[in-house]
N, C-alpha and C positions, 0 to 999 in steps of 0.2 A: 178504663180498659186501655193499655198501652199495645201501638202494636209495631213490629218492625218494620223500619223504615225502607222506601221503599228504592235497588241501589243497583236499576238499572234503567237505561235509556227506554223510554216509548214513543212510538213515531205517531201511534193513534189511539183512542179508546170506545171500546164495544160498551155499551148498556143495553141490559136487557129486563125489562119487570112489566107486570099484568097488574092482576087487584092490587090496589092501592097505587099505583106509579106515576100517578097527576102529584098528587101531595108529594112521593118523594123527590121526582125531579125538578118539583119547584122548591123542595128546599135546597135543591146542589148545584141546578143551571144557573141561576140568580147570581149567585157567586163568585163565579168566575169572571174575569178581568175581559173588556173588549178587546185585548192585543193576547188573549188566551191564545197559546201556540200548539194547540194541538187540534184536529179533527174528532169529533164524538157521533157516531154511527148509532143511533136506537130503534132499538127494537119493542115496542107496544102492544101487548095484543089487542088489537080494536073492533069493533064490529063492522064485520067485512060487507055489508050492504048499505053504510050509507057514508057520505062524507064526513071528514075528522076536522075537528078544530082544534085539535091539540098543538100543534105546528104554531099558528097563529097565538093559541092563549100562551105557550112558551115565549115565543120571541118578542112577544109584548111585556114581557117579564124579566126580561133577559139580555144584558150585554152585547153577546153575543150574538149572531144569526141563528136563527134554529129557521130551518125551510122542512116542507117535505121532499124526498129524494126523488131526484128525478134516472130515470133509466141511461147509462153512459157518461155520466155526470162528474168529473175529471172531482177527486175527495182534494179540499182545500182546507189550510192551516187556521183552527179560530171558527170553524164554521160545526152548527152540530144539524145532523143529516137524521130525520125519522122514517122508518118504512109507511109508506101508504097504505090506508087499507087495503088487505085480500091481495098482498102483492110481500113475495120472502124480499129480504135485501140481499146482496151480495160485495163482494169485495173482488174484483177483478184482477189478478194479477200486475196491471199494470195501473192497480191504485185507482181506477174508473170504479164508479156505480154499478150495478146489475139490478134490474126489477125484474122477479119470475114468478111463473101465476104456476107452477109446479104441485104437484100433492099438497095437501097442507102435512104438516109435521108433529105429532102429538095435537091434533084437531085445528093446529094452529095453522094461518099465514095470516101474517110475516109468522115466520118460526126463529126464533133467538137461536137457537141452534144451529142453523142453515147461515146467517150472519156473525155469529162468532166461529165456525168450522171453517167456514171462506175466508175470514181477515186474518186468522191463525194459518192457513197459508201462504199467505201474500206477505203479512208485517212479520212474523214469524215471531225472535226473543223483543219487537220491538211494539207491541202489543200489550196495554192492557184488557183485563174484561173487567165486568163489573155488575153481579147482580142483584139486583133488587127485591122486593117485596112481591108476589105469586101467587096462585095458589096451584099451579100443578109443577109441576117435574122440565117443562121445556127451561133451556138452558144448562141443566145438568153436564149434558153431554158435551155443550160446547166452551163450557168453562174449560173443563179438563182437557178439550183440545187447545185451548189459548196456554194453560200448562203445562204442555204435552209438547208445545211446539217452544218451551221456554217466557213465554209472556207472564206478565202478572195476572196474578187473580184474586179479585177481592169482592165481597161478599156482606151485602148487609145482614148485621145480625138477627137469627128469626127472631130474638127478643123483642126487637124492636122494630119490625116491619108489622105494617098491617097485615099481612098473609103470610103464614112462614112455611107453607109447602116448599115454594118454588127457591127462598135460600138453604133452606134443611136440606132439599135433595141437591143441589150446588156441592155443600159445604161435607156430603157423603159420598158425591161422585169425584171430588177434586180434595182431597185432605191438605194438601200444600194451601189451598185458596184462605186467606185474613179474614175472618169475620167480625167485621167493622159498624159500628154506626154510621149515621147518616151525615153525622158532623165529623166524622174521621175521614169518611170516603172524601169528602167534600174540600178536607185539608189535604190529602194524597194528590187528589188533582192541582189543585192549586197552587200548593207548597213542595210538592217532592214530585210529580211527573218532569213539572215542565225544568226544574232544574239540575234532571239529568238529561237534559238535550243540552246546555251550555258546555 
């Protein structure tokens, strides 16, 4: 699957995936380089009554920093930020954190949607999103807002996602959006985000 290359600047990147999203983001956070120059904001849906160790079994795995987000939390270059359980994230106009205990959003908080609508305000064409394997519909909406405000959008292929609700309705709500493998999303980042910031 060849896909076009990707031939604008991103100042951050959105993830968002449910069923299945332990296995995919330990196959893409691994990956990346510890001087990785960009910020990566995820979105999990997790079970909202008890404590997550996701945060922890990522950054044990990972180059990088993966923390859980804290509320006010100034977004930093190389660091990846996950929502807390039963709490949306947000992207603050002036690039800070936001945690809110708001409606949930398609049954969800965190809601992918509520985190990719916010950062498609803020970073606006300098924006990627990027969604994962699913099983419902949340993220749809907020893809199309990261393309909607100029940002990239890309999309793991349902062929090869463990659950292919939640790229299938992505990849029908956002027709612009790449539907990529796991090993292509995973070169995007590494290989073509970060050398459109040079």
């Amino acid at each position: 699957m060849n896909h076009e290359p990707v031939r604008q600047a991103a100042a951050a990147v959105v993830i968002g995936a449910s069923a299945g999203a332990v296995e995919a983001l330990l196959r893409i956070l691994p990956e990346l380089p510890p001087d990785y120059p960009l910020p990566l904001l995820i979105v999990v849906h997790l079970p909202p009554d008890r404590e997550s160790t996701l945060a922890a079994l990522l950054d044990a795995r990972c180059r990088i920093t993966v923390k859980e987000a804290e509320d006010k939390e100034p977004i930093l270059p190389g660091m990846a930020y996950l929502a807390p359980p039963d709490y949306h994230l947000l992207v603050e106009p002036d690039f800070h954190l936001s945690l809110s205990s708001e409606e949930q959003v398609l049954y969800s908080r965190p809601s992918i949607d509520v985190l990719f609508e916010s950062a498609a305000d803020a970073y606006g064409t300098a924006l990627a999103g990027i969604i994962l394997t699913g099983a419902n519909s949340d993220g749809a909406k907020g893809l199309r807002a990261v393309a909607a405000s100029g940002g990239i959008a890309l999309v793991q292929s349902p062929d090869c996602a463990e659950a292919t609700a939640m790229p299938a309705a992505a990849l029908a709500a956002c027709p612009s959006a790449q539907g990529l493998s796991l090993a292509e999303i995973t070169g995007v980042l590494k290989n073509e985000l970060p050398h459109q910031l040079k």
